[in-house]
Phi, psi and omega in degrees: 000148227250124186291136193201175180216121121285036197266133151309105210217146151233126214256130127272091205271100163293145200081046199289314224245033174250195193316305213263012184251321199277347174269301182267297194317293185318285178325309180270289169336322197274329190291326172268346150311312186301318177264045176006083169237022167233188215240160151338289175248142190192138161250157185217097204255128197260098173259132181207167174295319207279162151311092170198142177290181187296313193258031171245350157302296090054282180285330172296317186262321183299283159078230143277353175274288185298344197261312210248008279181093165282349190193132186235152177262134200264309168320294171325298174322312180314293214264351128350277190318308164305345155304334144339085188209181193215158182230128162248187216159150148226167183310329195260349183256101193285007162294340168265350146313334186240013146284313164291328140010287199281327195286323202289292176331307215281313193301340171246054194301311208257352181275107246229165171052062179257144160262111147291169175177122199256138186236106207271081168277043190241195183284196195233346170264027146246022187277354192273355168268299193289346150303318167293339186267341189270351172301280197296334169283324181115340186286356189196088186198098195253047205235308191272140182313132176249357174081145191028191199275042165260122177277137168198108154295159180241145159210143211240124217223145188236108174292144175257143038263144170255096177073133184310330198207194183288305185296335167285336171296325186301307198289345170287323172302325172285312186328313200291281195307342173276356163241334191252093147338128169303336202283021160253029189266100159268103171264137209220098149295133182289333180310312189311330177237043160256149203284294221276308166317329159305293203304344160328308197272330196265349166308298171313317205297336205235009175213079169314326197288340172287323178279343105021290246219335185278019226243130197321313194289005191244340190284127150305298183194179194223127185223146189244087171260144191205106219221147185209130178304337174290169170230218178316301185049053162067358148301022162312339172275276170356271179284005150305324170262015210212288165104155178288348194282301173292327195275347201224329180292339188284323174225296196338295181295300208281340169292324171296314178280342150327269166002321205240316169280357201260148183297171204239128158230160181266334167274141164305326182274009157279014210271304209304322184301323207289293160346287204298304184330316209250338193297300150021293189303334196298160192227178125259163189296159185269121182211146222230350168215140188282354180283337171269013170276270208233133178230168173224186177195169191218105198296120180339304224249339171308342163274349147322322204304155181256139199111299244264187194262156169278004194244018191301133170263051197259149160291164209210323211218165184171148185234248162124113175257126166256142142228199187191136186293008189285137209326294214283305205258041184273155199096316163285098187324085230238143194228116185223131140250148190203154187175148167282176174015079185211161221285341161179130227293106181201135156227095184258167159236139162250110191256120147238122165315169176250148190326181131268194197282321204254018198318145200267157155300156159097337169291157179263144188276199177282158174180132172281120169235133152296060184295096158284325145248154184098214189281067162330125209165166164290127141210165193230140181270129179237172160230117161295085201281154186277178163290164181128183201248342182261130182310111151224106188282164181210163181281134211244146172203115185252119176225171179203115153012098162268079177241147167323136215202146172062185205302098193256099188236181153289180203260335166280286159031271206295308171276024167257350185268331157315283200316327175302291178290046139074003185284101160309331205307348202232037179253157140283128197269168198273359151310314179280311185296335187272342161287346155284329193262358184280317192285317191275330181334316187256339155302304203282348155251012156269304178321304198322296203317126193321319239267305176215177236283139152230137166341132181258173147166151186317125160321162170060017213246178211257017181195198175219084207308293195283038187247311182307324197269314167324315193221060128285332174326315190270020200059018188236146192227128214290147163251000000 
């Protein structure tokens, strides 16, 4: 059955008028208007700092909507739209929580069972004001009488990143929890909720012959790639401060690599642990220069950007070496990269094998890769031999399409309609995230350091000489 909410709900986005509510959220809602998964009643109220009426709000998400849109149903939009309204407000200010309060009240007059949901599309140092005002404003008080037989669960949904470093997550943490049930905490990587990232997990759980295949004694190495062709696309305050190492290694990557290590159980409530278990395993390799662990780089052309500093060190590239105790990959080298402006948009896992005893010179070895973007897909590299009477081989390659099939949505869509039925599982806990920042805290503070080098390299262009050259160190080469 096509995953859905008849709850009656009110959505609150902080940060209505900014990147990430006007490319994804605004777009993927309508989307879910469109495939009719949302109940009759329901709002969706855009609080944001800038100044604008109602119906300039209004026009700001149709829009966007329009923008990000290969095709629009003009009915549908409509009836989007109405559903619609804005607040303006600051974070910090709890009168105005409770104006907004009052608004939330008058909109959900006529509605029983209802679910709230403050959705923190903002930085992450305003999420400790706007946890505390929805308490103290009343949008989140479950103390005030509510009149007749209404129930109304919160659920408080968090974009990551959560807090720049170990120490700014603790402290977001305590904020959160000091307003909040955790189990009313959603924190929410957008990765978790693309189908071909789930399918990390559900390829093993439903293809023994892989987990087979998974196996130290046969594995060379293993690489996580996540590569994107954009560049800044006008987030320079954002990513001046944030860099590809917190934005795409801190939670994205090491979450694909969970995925693909953490032991296979059959109930959904043991995944979150199984999850925590194997990210838990990753180390770093023992090394006397943190440069043969991790490296960075910076696209030629990034100090153009407009926002950005003329002295910016921000990484653009990054590289990374892991291993890890978990029983099947132990021994095994795991290589995860990310980068910007690079020739084109792929996010993979590549498992390469090791020769065999009669392995030929000149071949490409064996190896699986598991393409979740771009032409997304299987494929598994063989050798074949060519004809003649002397053994000469050529590549053999069997793949087959991963495209989505059956109930399909985006992934915000998909976890904001999770988050409506109260489903944590494809969310992150605050155990992964502070064991992601455990690991990455002190690589980010060797990058921060003036001392060391980062890299150049061309825009647009399919690689990174120096990532290449990084883990020839190892005998290893990107496939």
């Amino acid at each position: 059955m096509p995953l859905s909410t008849s709850h009656p709900f009110s959505l609150i986005i902080f940060g209505a008028s900014g990147h990430l509510a006007k490319l994804k959220l605004y777009p993927e809602l309508y989307i879910l208007e469109l495939k009719e998964r949302l109940p009759k009643d329901y709002s969706i109220v855009g609080f944001s700092r800038t100044e604008m009426s109602e119906d300039e709000f209004k026009k700001l998400v149709e829009d966007s909507v329009r923008e990000n849109m290969p095709a629009v149903n003009e009915e549908v939009l409509k009836k989007f739209l109405d559903h619609i309204s804005y607040h303006q407000g600051q974070y910090s200010d709890e009168a105005d929580f409770k104006s907004l309060n009052e608004k939330l009240e008058s909109l959900e007059e006529n509605s029983n069972d209802l679910v709230r949901l403050a959705y923190f599309s903002v930085p992450p140092d305003a999420f400790g004001n706007i946890a505390h005002n929805l308490c103290k404003g009343g949008v989140h008080n479950p103390t005030i009488p509510l009149g007749r037989a209404k129930s109304r669960p919160f659920r408080c949904i968090v974009e990551k990143p959560v807090g720049h470093d170990l120490k700014t997550f603790q402290e977001i943490k305590k904020g959160l929890i000091g307003c909040f049930k955790e189990e009313e905490i959603f924190l929410l990587d957008h990765y978790l909720g693309k189908e071909a990232v789930r399918n990390i997990f559900y390829l093993r759980y439903a293809n023994p012959i892989l987990e087979k295949l998974l196996d130290s004694k046969l594995i060379h190495h293993i690489e996580i790639t996540a590569f994107e062709e954009a560049g800044l696309d006008g987030r320079a305050g954002y990513f001046e401060h944030t860099g590809t190492f917190r934005d795409m290694f801190q939670s994205h990557l090491l979450m694909m690599a969970s995925l693909l290590t953490m032991e296979l159980v059959e109930k959904d409530e043991s995944m979150l642990k199984s999850r925590l278990d194997a990210l838990k395993q990753f180390y770093l390799p023992p090394s006397s220069d943190l440069s043969d662990v991790v490296m960075q780089a910076q696209y030629d052309s990034y100090k153009q950007e407009d926002g950005t500093a003329p002295d910016s060190r921000t990484n653009t590239f990054c590289a990374l070496k892991l291993l890890t105790s978990a029983g099947e990959y132990q021994g095994v080298p795991f290589y995860l990269r990310s980068g910007k402006r690079l020739k084109k948009k792929e996010t993979r896992i590549t498992v390469a094998f090791k020769k065999g005893p009669n392995g030929t010179e000149g071949i490409c070895e064996n190896c699986l890769d598991i393409i979740l973007q771009g032409e997304a897909g299987m494929k598994v590299h063989l050798q074949t031999k060519m004809g003649g009477t002397v053994p000469k081989f050529r590549p053999l390659i069997l793949e087959d399409p991963l495209v989505c099939t059956g109930d399909c949505l985006p992934e915000h869509s998909l976890l904001i309609l999770e988050a409506i039925a109260g489903s944590r599982l494809w969310f992150l806990t605050f155990d992964e995230v502070q064991a992601a920042w455990r690991l990455i805290d002190p690589l980010q503070s060797y990058l921060d350091d003036p001392e060391t080098e980062l890299h150049l390299y061309k825009a647009g262009s399919g690689g990174v000489e120096a990532a290449e050259e990084w883990v020839r160190r190892d005998g290893v080469r990107w496939m």
